[in-house]
KEVEX-875262 format. One record per residue: x negated, y negated, z of N, C-alpha, C in turn. Coordinates in steps of 0.2 Angstrom, whole numbers, plus 5000, padded with zeros to 4 digits. Atoms other than C-alpha are relative to their C-alpha. Example, Ala and Ser with C-alpha at 12.3 -4.5 7.8 and 13.67 -1.06 7.14 Angstrom:
REM KEVEX-875262
499650065000493850225039499649945000500450064999493250055036500449955003
***
This chain:
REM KEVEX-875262
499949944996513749144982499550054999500349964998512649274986499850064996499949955000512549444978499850055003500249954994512649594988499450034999500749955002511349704990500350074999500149935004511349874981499350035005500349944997509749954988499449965004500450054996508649875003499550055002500349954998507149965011499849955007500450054993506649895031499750055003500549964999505149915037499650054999500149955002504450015027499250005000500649994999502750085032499750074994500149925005501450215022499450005001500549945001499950305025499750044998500249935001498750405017499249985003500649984997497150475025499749945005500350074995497150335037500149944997499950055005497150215025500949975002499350045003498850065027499949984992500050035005499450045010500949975002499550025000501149995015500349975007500050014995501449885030500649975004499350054997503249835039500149994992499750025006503849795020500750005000499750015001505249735020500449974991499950025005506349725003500849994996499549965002508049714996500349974992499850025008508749714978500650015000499450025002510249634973500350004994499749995006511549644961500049954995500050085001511549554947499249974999500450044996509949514950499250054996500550015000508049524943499550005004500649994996506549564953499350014999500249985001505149544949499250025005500249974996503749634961499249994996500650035002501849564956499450035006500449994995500049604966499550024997500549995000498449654963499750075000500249934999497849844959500050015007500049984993498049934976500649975005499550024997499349814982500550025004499549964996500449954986500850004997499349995004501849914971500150064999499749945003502050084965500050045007499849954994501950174984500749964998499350034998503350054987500650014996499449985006504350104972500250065002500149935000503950284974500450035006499849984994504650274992500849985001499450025001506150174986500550054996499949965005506550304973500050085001499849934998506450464982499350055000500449985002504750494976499450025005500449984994503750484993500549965006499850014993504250485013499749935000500150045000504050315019499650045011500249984995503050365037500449955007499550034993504250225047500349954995499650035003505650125041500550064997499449985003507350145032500249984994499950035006508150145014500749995000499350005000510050085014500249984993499749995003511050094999500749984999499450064998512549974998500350015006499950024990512449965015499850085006499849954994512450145022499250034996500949964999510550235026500150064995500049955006510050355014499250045002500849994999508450465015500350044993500249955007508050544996499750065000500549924998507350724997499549994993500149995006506750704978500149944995499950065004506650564964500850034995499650005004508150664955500649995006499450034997509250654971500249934999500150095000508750454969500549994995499950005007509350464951500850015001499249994999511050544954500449965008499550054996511350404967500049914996500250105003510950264955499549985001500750015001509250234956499350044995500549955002507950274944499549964998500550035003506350234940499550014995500649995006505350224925499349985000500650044999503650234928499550024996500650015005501950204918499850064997500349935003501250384916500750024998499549985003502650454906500250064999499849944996503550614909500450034996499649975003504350664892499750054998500149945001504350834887499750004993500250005007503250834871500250064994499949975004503750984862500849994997499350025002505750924862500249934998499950055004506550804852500249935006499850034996506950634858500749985002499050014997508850644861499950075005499949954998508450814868499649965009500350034994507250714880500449965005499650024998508550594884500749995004499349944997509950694888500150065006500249944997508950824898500349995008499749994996510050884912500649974999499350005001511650814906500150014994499749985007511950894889500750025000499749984999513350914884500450064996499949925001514251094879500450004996499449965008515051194864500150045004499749954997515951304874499550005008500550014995515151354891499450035002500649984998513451424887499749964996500450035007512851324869499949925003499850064998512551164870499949964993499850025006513151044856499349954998500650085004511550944846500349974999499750045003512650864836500349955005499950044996513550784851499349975006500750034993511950764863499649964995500650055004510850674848500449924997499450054999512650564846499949955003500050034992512450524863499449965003500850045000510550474863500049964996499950065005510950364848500349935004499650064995512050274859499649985003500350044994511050244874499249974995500350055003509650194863500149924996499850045003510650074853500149965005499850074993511149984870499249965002500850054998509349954874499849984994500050035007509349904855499349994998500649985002507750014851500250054995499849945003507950144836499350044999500449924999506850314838500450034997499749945003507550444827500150065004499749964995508350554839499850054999500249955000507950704832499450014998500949975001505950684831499750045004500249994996504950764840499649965006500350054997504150664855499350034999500650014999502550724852499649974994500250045007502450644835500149905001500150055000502850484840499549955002500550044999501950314844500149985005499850014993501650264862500449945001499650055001502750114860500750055000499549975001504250244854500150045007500249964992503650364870500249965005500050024995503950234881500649954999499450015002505650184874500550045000499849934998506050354875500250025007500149974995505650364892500649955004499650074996506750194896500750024998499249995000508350254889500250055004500049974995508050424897500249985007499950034993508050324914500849984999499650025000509550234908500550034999499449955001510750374901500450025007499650004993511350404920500349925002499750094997511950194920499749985008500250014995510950174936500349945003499950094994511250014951499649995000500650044999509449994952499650044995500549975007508250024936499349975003500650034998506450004941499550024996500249995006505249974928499249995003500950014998503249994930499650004994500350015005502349914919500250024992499649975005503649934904499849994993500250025005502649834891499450024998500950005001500849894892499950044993500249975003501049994877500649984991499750035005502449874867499649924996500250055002502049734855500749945002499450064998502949554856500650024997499349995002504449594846500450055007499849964995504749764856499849975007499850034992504349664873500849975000499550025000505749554868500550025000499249954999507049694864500150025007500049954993506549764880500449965005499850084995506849584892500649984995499450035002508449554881500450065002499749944997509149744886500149975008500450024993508349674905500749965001499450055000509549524904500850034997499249965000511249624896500150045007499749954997511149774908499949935009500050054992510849624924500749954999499450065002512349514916500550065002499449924998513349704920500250015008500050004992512849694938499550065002500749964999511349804936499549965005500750004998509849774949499450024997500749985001508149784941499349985004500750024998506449784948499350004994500549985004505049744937499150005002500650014998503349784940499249964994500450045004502049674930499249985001500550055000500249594927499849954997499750065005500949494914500549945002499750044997501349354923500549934996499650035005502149284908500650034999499349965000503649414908500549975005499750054993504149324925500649944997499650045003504949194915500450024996499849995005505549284903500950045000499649964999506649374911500450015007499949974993506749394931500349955004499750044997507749284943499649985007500750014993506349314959499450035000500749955001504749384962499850005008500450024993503849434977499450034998500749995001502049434979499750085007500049954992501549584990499050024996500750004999499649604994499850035007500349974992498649725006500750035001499350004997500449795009500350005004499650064998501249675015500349944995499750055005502449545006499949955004500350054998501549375006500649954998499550055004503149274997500550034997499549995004504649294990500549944997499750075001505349144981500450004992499749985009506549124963499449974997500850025006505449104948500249934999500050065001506148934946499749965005500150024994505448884963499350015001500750015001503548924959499850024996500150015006502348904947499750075000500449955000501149034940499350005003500550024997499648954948500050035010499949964995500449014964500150065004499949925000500949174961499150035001500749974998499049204958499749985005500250024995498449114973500350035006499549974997499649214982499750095000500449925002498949394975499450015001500949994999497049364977500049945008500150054991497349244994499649965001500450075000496649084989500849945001499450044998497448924996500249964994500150065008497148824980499850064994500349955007497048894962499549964997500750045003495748754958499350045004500649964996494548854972499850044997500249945005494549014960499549994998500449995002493249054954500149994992499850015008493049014934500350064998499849955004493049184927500550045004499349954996494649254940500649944996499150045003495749084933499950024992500050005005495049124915500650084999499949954999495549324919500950004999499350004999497449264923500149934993499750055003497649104911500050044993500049985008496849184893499649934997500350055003495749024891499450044996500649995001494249034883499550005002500750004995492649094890499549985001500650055001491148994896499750004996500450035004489848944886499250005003500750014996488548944901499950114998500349925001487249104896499850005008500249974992487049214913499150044998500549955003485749324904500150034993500249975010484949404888499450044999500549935001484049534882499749984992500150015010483149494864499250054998500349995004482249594853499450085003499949934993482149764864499650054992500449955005480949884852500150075000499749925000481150044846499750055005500549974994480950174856499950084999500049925002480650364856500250055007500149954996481150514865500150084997500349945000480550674867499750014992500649995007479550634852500449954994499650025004481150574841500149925000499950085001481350384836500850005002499250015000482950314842500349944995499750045004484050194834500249925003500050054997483650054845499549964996500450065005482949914833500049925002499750074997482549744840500649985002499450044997484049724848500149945006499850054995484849594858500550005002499350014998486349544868499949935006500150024995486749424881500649975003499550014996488049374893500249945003500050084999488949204896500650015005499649994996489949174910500750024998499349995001491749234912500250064995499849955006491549354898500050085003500149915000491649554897499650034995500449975005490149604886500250104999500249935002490449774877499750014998500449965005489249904871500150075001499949925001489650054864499550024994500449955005489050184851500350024996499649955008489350264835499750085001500549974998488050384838499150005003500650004997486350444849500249975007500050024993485850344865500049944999500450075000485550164857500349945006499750044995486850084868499850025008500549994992486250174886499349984998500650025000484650144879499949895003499950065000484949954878500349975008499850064993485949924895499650025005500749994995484550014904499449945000500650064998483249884898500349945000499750064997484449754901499949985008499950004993484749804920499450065001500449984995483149894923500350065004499949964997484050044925499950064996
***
C-alpha cells in the first residue's frame, strides 16, 4: 500500500533575473518515507526546498499539505505547520547556549514573564538524545565544533516534531561515526511516520538510508525511481546527462567514484629559477610541479609570492 502524501508541490516554477532555475517541478513527499533529492550545483535543489519551506514564492505552481493548498508567508509559518528545514549555512545564535538555541521560541515559563533554564536545558537534552548526539546543553554555540553546530542546528529543526524534515547537505561537516548517528535518527524518526528530504552529493548516503531519490537537473526532474531500482552509475548519468556512465569522461567518473588518479602526466613545470622583485630575491628556488590527469594539483603558500610566482610561469600568466 501506498503512503499518503504529507506535503506535494505542482508545477512549481522560479525565476530570477530571467534566468529558469525551476521548471514545472513537480514533487511529493510521503509519509513514512525517505527522499532523497541529488543534482549538480545549480540544479535548483535548495530553490526547490526553499519554495517548499516558506522560504521563497514559487512564481507558478501550488504547495498542498495533506491534501489541502497552502501558500507560507515565511519559513517560521512553514515550521508551525510541520515543516522544516535545516539548511547548510547555519542560523544558530552564537552568543547563546545550546538548549537556549534549541528551544528558541518555545521556552518554557517560571511563572508568566521568567523563563525556566532548568526546565528548557531538560528539554533540549531530550531532543538531543532522540537524535542520539550529546552537545552539552549549556555551552555556548560559539565555542563549539562545526560537527556540534550543525547537530545543534538538526535538533533545533526537530524540537517542533515536524511531517516533513528537510535536510541540506546534513553531513558535510560530520565524520563517519557522527554521519551514522545522524541516518540511524533519519531511519527512527521515518519508522514514526516522519517524511524527510535529503539533499546530498554523497551519493553513498542514498543507500544508507533513503527509500527514493530524484535526480533533478536544469530544474527540471529527469527521474524519480526507489534506491533499490537504480544504481549509482545512473544517478550520475542522470545529473550530468550522459546516456552511458562508461562515456564520461575519466576525470568526471573518477570525481564521483573516489578511484585513483591517472598516471598519464598532462604538464610540468621543472626547475623554475629564482627570481627577483623589485630588487628583492624571492623564495622561488628551482621548483617544479606537474599535473597528471584526473587530479586537483594545489599550490599554496606559507609566505611571500612563491606560489603566484610558480603558477604564472607554469600558465604563462
Amino acid at each position: 500500500m501506498t503512503n499518503p502524501i504529507i506535503l506535494a508541490g505542482y508545477g512549481l516554477s522560479k525565476q530570477f533575473a530571467g534566468n529558469t532555475v525551476l521548471d514545472g517541478v513537480t514533487i511529493e513527499c510521503r509519509r513514512q518515507n525517505v527522499l532523497a533529492l541529488v543534482g549538480e550545483n545549480g540544479a535548483g535543489k535548495s530553490t526547490l526546498m526553499n519554495i517548499l519551506s516558506g522560504g521563497l514564492a514559487a512564481d507558478e505552481g501550488r504547495i498542498e499539505l495533506q491534501g489541502r493548498e497552502v501558500v507560507f508567508a515565511n519559513p517560521l509559518e512553514a515550521k508551525r505547520s510541520g515543516v522544516a528545514f535545516v539548511h547548510q549555512e547555519l542560523s544558530l545564535m552564537q552568543n547563546m547556549t545550546v538548549g537556549e538555541n534549541i528551544m528558541l521560541g518555545q521556552e518554557p515559563r517560571a511563572g508568566r514573564l521568567l523563563v525556566s533554564q532548568k526546565r528548557l536545558h531538560e528539554q533540549a537534552a531530550q531532543i538531543l538524545n532522540d537524535i542520539g548526539y550529546h552537545v552539552p546543553v549549556e555551552a555556548i554555540v560559539a565555542d563549539l565544533t562545526p560537527a556540534q553546530k550543525q547537530m545543534t542546528e538538526i535538533a533545533k529543526a526537530w524540537a517542533d516534531k515536524p511531517q516533513v524534515l528537510i535536510l541540506d547537505e546534513p553531513t558535510s561537516s560530520l565524520n563517519k561515526t557522527e554521519s551514522d548517528q545522524l541516518f540511524s535518527f533519519v531511519r527512527q524518526i521515518r519508522d514514526k511516520g516522519v517524511s524527510v528530504i535529503l539533499i546530498t552529493h554523497r551519493l553513498e548516503e542514498i543507500a544508507l538510508a533513503c527509500d527514493d531519490v530524484i535526480v533533478l537537473k536544469d530544474g527540471v526532474i529527469v527521474t524519480r525511481e526507489r534506491v533499490d531500482h537504480i544504481t549509482r552509475d545512473e544517478i550520475i548519468c542522470k545529473m550530468v546527462g550522459a546516456r552511458d556512465y562508461q562515456y564520461l569522461p575519466c576525470a568526471l567518473r573518477r570525481s564521483f567514484t573516489g578511484a585513483d588518479v591517472g598516471t598519464e602526466r598532462r604538464f610540468a613545470a621543472r626547475h623554475v629559477a629564482p627570481y627577483r622583485f623589485n630588487g628583492t630575491k624571492g623564495q622561488c628556488n628551482r621548483c617544479g610541479r606537474a599535473g597528471r590527469a584526473g587530479a586537483v594539483c594545489i599550490c599554496t603558500r606559507i609566505i611571500w609570492h612563491s606560489s603566484l610566482y610558480l603558477r604564472r610561469c607554469t600558465f604563462s600568466g
